[in-house]
C-alpha positions in Angstrom: 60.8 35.6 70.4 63.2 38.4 71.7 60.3 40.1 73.8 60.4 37.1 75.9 64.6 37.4 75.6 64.8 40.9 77.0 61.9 40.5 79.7 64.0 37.5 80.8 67.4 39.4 80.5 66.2 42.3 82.6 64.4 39.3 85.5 61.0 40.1 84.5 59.4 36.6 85.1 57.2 36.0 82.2 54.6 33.1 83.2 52.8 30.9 80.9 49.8 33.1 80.2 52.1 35.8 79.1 54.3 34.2 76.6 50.7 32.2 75.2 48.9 35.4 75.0 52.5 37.5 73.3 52.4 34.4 71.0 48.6 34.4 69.7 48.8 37.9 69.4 51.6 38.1 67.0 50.8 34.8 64.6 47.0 36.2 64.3 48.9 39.8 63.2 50.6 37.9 60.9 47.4 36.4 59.8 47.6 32.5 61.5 44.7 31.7 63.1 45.6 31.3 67.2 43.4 31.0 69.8 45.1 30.7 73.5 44.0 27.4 75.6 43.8 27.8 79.3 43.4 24.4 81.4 43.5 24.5 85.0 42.2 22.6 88.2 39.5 24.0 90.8 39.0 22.3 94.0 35.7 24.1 95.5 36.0 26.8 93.6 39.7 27.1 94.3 42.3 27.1 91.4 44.6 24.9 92.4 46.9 25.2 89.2 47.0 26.1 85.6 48.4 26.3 82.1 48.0 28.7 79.4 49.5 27.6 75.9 48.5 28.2 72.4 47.0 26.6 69.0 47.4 27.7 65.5 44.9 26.5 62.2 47.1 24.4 60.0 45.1 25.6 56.8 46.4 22.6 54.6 45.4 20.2 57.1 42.3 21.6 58.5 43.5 20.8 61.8 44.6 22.8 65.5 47.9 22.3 66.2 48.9 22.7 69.8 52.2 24.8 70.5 53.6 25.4 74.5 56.1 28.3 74.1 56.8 27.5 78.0 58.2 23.8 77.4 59.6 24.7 73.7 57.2 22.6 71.8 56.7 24.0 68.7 53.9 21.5 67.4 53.4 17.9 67.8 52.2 15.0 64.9 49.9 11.8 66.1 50.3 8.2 64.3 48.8 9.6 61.3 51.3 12.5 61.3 49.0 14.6 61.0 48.8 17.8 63.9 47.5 17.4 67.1 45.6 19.9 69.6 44.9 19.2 73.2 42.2 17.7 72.7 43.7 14.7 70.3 46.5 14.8 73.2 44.3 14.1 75.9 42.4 11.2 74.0 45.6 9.4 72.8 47.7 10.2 76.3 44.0 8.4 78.0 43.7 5.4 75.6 47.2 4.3 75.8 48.6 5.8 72.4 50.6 8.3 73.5 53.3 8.5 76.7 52.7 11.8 78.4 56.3 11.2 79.5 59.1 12.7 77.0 
């Protein structure tokens, strides 16, 4: 996306929220459904740390596909090949069917 190219060029750090939200804003412009995910870790009502990424409807799948602008990950397919979101990431990272090393 050359927003994210010239805020970079000029050393205007751009976090993880920004790039998600610039993302979901432009594919739901272009009429792709994209919601922004947000996950992050309290400790007493502290936030430790967080990630912002994003999720697009694949209409001819009926499926979320989760997308990370900040790790270049444009979408990722399970053992059905089939889409996944974070949610299908989570489950197969936590039952052993998916490495969540590259």
């Amino acid at each position: 996306m050359q927003v994210l190219n010239v805020a970079e060029g000029k050393g205007i750090p751009l976090f993880c929220r920004q790039r998600a939200l610039m993302k979901a804003f432009l594919l739901n412009v272009a009429g792709v459904p994209t919601r922004l995910v947000w996950s992050g870790r309290t400790i007493d009502g502290v936030l430790m740390s967080s990630h912002a990424f994003t999720e697009s409807f694949v209409a001819e799948q009926g499926r979320w596909a989760y997308s990370d602008l900040s790790h270049n990950i444009d979408y990722l397919t399970g053992p059905d090949g089939g889409v996944l979101n974070a949610a299908d990431m989570l489950f197969l990272i936590s039952s052993g069917a998916l490495s969540d090393t590259a």
